[in-house]
ROMARKE-733594 format. One line per 8 residues: for each residue x negated, y negated, z negated of C-alpha. Coordinates in steps of 0.25 Angstrom, whole numbers, padded with zeros to 4 digits. Last residue first. Layout:
<drenkols>
X,Y,Z | ...
</drenkols>
This chain:
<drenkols>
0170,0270,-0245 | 0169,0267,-0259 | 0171,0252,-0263 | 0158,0245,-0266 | 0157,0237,-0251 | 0173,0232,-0253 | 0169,0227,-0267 | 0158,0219,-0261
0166,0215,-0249 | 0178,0210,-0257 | 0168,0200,-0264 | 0161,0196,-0253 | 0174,0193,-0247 | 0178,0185,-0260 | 0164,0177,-0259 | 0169,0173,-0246
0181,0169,-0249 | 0176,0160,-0262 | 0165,0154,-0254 | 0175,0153,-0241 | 0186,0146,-0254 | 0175,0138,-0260 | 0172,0132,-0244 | 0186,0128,-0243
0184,0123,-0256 | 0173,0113,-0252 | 0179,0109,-0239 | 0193,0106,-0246 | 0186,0097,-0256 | 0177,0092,-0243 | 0188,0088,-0236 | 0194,0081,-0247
0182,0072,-0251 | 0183,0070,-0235 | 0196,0065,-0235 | 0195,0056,-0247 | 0182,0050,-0240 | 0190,0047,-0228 | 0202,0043,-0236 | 0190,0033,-0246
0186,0028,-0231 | 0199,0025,-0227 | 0203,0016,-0239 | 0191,0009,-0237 | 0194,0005,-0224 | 0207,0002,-0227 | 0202,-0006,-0239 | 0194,-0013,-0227
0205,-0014,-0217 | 0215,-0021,-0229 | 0205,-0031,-0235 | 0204,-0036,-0219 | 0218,-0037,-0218 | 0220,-0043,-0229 | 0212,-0055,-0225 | 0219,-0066,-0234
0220,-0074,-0223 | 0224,-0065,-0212 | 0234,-0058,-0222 | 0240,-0071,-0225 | 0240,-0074,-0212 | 0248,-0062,-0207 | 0258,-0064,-0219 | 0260,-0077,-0214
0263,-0075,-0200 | 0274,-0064,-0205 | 0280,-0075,-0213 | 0281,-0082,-0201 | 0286,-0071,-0193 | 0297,-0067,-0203 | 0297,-0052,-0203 | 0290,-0050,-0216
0282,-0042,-0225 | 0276,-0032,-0215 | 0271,-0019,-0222 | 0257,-0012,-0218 | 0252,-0019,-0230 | 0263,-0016,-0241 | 0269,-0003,-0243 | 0259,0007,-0235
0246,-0002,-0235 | 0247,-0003,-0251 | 0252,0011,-0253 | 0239,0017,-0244 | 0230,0006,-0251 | 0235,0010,-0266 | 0233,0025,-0263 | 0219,0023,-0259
0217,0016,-0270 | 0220,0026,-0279 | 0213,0035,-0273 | 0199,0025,-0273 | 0202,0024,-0288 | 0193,0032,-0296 | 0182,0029,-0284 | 0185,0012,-0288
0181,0006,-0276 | 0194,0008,-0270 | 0201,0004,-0281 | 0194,-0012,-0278 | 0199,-0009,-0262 | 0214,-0007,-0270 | 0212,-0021,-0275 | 0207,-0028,-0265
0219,-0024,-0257 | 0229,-0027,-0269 | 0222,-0041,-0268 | 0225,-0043,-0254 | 0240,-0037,-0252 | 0242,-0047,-0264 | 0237,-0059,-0260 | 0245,-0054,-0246
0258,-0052,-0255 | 0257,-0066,-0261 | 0256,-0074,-0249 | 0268,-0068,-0243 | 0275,-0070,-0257 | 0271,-0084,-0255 | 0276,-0083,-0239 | 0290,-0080,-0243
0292,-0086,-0256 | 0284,-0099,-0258 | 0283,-0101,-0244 | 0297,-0099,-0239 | 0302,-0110,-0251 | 0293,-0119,-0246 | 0298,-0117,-0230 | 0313,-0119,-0235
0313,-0134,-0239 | 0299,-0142,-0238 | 0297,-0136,-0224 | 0311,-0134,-0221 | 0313,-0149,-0222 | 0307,-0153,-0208 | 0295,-0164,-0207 | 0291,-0160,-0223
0278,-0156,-0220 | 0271,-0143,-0221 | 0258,-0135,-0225 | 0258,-0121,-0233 | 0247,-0116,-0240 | 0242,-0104,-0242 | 0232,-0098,-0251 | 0215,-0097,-0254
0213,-0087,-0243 | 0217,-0096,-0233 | 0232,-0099,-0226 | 0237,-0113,-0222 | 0252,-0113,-0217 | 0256,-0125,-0209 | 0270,-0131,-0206 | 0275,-0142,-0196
0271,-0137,-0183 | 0278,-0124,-0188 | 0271,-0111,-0188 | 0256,-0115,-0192 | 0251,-0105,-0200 | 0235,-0107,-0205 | 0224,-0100,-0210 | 0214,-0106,-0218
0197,-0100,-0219 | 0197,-0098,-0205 | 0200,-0114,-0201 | 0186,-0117,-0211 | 0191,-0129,-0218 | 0184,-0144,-0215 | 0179,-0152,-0226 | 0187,-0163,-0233
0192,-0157,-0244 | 0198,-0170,-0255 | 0212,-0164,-0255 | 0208,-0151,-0262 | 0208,-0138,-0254 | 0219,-0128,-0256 | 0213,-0121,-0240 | 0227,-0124,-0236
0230,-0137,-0241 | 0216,-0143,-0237 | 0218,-0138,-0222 | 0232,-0144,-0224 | 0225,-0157,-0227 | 0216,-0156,-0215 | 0228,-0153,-0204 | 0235,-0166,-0208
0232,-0174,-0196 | 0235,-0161,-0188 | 0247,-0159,-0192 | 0252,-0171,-0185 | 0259,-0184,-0190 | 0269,-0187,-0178 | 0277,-0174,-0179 | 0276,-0174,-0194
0264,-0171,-0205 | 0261,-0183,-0216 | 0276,-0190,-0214 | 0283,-0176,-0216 | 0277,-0176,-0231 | 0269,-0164,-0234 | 0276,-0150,-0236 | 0264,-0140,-0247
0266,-0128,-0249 | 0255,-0117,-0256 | 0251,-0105,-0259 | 0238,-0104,-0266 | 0230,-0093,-0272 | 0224,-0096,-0285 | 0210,-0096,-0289 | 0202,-0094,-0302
0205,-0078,-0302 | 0202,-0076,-0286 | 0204,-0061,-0286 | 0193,-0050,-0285 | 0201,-0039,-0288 | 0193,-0035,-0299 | 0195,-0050,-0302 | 0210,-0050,-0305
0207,-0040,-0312 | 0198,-0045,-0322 | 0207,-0058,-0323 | 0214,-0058,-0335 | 0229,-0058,-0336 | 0239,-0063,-0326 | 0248,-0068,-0335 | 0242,-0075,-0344
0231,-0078,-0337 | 0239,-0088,-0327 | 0245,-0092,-0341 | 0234,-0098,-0346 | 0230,-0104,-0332 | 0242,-0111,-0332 | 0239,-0116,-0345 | 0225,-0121,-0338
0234,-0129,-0329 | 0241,-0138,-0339 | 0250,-0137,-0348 | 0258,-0127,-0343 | 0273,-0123,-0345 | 0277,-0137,-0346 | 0274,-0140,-0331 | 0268,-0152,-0325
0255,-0145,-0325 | 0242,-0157,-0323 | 0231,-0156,-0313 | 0221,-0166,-0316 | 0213,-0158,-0325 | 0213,-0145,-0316 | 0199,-0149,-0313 | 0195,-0145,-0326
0201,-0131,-0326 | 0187,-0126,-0318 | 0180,-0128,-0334 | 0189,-0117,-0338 | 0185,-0107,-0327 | 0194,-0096,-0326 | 0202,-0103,-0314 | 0215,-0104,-0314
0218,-0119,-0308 | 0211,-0116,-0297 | 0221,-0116,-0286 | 0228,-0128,-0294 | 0215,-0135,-0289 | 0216,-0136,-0274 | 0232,-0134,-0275 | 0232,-0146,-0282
0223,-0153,-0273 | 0228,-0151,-0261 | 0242,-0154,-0266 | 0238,-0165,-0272 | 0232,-0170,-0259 | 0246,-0168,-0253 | 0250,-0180,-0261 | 0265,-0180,-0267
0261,-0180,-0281 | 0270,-0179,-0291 | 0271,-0164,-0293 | 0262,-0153,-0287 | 0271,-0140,-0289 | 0266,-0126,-0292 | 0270,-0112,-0290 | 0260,-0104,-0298
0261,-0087,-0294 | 0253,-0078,-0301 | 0251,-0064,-0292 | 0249,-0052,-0296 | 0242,-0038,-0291 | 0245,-0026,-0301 | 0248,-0016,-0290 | 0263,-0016,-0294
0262,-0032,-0288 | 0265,-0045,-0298 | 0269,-0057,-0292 | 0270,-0068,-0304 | 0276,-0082,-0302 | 0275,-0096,-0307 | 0285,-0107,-0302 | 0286,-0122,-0301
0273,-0126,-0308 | 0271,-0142,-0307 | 0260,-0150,-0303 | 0252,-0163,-0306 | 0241,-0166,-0300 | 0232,-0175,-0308 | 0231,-0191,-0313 | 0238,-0200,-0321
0243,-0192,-0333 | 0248,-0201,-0344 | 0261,-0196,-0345 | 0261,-0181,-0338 | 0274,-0174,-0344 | 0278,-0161,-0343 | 0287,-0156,-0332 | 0296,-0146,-0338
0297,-0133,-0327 | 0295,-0122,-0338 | 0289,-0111,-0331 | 0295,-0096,-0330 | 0286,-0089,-0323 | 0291,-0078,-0312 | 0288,-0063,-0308 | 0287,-0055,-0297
0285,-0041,-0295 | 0279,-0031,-0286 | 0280,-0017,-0281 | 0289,-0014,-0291 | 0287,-0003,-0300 | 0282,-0013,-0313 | 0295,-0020,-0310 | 0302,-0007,-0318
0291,-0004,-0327 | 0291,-0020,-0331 | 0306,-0020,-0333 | 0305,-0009,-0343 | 0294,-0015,-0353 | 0302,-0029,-0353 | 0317,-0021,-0356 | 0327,-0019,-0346
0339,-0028,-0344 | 0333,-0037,-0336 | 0331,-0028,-0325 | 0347,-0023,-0327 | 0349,-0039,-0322 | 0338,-0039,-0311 | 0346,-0028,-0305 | 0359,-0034,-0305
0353,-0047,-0301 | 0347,-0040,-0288 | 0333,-0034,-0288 | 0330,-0026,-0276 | 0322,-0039,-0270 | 0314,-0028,-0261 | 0306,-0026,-0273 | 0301,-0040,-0271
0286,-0037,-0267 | 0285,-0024,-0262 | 0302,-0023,-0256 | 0299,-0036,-0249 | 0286,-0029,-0243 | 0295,-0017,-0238 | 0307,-0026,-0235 | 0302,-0038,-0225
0299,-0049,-0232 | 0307,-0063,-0227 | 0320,-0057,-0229 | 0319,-0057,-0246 | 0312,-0069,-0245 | 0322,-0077,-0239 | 0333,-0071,-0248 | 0327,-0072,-0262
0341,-0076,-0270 | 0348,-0068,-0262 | 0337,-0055,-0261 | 0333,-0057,-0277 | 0317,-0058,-0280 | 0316,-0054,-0295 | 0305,-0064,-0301 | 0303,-0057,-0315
0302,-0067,-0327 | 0290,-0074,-0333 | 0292,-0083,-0346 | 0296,-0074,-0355 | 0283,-0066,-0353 | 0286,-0052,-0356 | 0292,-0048,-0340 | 0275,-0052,-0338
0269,-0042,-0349 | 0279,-0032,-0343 | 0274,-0034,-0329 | 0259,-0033,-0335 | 0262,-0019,-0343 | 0268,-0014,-0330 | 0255,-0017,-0323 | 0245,-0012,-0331
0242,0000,-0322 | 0242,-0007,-0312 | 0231,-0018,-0319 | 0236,-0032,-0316 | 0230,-0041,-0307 | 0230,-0056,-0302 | 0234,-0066,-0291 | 0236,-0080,-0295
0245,-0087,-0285 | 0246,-0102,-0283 | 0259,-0108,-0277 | 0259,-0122,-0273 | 0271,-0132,-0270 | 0272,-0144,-0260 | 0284,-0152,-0256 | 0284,-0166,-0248
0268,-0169,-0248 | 0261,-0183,-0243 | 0248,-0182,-0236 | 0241,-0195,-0237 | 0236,-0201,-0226
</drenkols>
């Protein structure tokens, strides 16, 4: 049977990165851009998230929400250049797209997926690590196999190779600020710049990550129609595999979370996916708007917790800059990895899983690892510096002594 869908949006995220020392330049290049404005998260308008991080790591990625109207009112009143040093200090910063929401026409089109961007949005850390952030909406279509396979090909809808675009074909924007996929792409590099960084860091620069939500029909998953029928395409849905899969997933490749009979969670290291039917109405009302804010910016702080890891083990390699990153880990484990981001025990849950999935932990250990030995190497490299003067200062002592002595032995008696 067909599986029907209620609700359903995708976010795919893009993560790249800017120079440090280039940083201020980039956020003044982005407050430029008419078309993208700073995102200031607001405590009343933002409630929910607001108590759903606890204040260390809120205080990291929203500035503690410090910016009221009055404040955000005298930010508007500096100049471009000035406004970029002041967001430049923040730990991190957000920022939105404007899209024009026009629906274009599509007469004469028969075939394809078509789909909608709701909402772009760029995640920028002081450590130069960002995130570009597509919302999207599948439209006329109800199937859950377009779904699938949206998701399945959307995913590699920025890939370098040109040829690779010809399986976008049949995917059409219903938006007026892009023609087609390949425009998007245009302004992915726009602005995100080149990719050399990105892969000195060894980041996935054809593929996006995938966050998405997806409330099937009531009449496909209830009390008398059981998970279990439709296990297979929630396997699909969290693995972002096309409708047609048919071979068995490997069960350590996807993590999941069930904590309600009538919601699943899938995890892998490709993104997350959430599972739900429309039995009760807090799963296509409030549970939606938790996952694209609470447990997207969950999501978004372990990419990032990953990739600043690989990025201070890269400094590590470098001798010039082993001190550096030293200082970086010490900072990094001090203000963000020791620190709990919630208290709310499901969000808790899914911070752990993310961590599991995306191995941190075991990134973590070996930069420890190394971070240790470059302390015990530092230790030693001062305790032969003290060594060797110690020894220049007994040199110089004793050749003193000898010097005393002669005088002593030429003195008259």
């Amino acid at each position: 049977m067909e599986l029907k869908t209620k609700y359903q949006y995708s976010y795919f995220i893009y993560p790249y990165n800017i120079k440090e020392n280039k940083y201020e330049k980039y956020i003044l290049k982005l407050l430029k851009d008419r078309k993208i404005k700073v995102k200031f998260m607001q405590k009343e308008k933002d409630l929910e998230l607001y108590t759903y991080f606890l204040p260390t790591i809120r205080k990291f990625m929203f500035q503690d929400f410090q910016y009221g109207p009055e404040k955000v009112r005298k930010f508007k009143e500096f100049d471009k250049r000035m406004q970029a040093t002041l967001l430049a200090k923040n730990d991190c910063n957000l920022f939105e797209y404007n899209i024009e929401q026009g629906v274009q026409g599509k007469s004469g089109e028969k075939e394809g997926i078509f789909f909608k961007i709701s909402k772009i949005e760029i995640i920028c850390f002081k450590t130069g690590i960002c995130f570009f952030c597509i919302k999207t909406n599948v439209e006329d279509t109800n199937k859950f196999s377009d779904i699938l396979n949206f998701n399945y090909k959307f995913r590699d809808s920025n890939a370098e190779d040109i040829n690779h675009l010809k399986k976008y074909e049949n995917i059409r924007l219903q938006n007026n600020t892009f023609s087609d996929v390949r425009a998007l792409g245009d302004l992915i590099k726009d602005i995100t710049g080149t990719r050399i960084e990105n892969k000195q860091l060894n980041l996935d620069t054809n593929r996006f990550y995938t966050h998405s939500y997806t409330c099937i029909d009531q009449e496909n998953w209830n009390d008398e129609n059981e998970f279990e029928k439709i296990e297979f395409e929630f396997l699909k849905y969290a693995n972002i595999a096309p409708s047609a899969h048919k071979t068995a997933f490997k069960k350590k490749e996807t993590q999941i979370l069930s904590n309600s009979k009538f919601v699943r969670i899938g995890f892998s290291k490709q993104g997350t996916t959430l599972f739900t039917t429309g039995k009760d109405p807090y799963h296509y009302t409030k549970l939606p708007d938790t996952f694209e804010k609470e447990y997207l910016y969950t999501y978004i702080l372990n990419l990032y917790k990953k990739i600043y890891l690989n990025k201070i083990e890269n400094e590590f390699k470098n001798p010039l800059k082993t001190k550096i990153a030293r200082q970086k880990f010490v900072q990094f484990t001090k203000n963000v990895w020791v620190q709990e981001i919630t208290n709310d025990d499901e969000g808790s849950q899914i911070n752990e899983t993310y961590k599991t999935t995306l191995e941190l932990d075991k990134i973590y250990n070996n930069l420890k690892s190394k971070y240790d030995l470059a302390y015990k190497e530092l230790n030693i490299e001062k305790t032969s510096k003290i060594n060797k003067y110690i020894l220049i200062l007994l040199i110089l002592s004793l050749l003193l002594n000898l010097l005393n002595f002669a005088v002593l032995m030429k003195m008259p008696h």
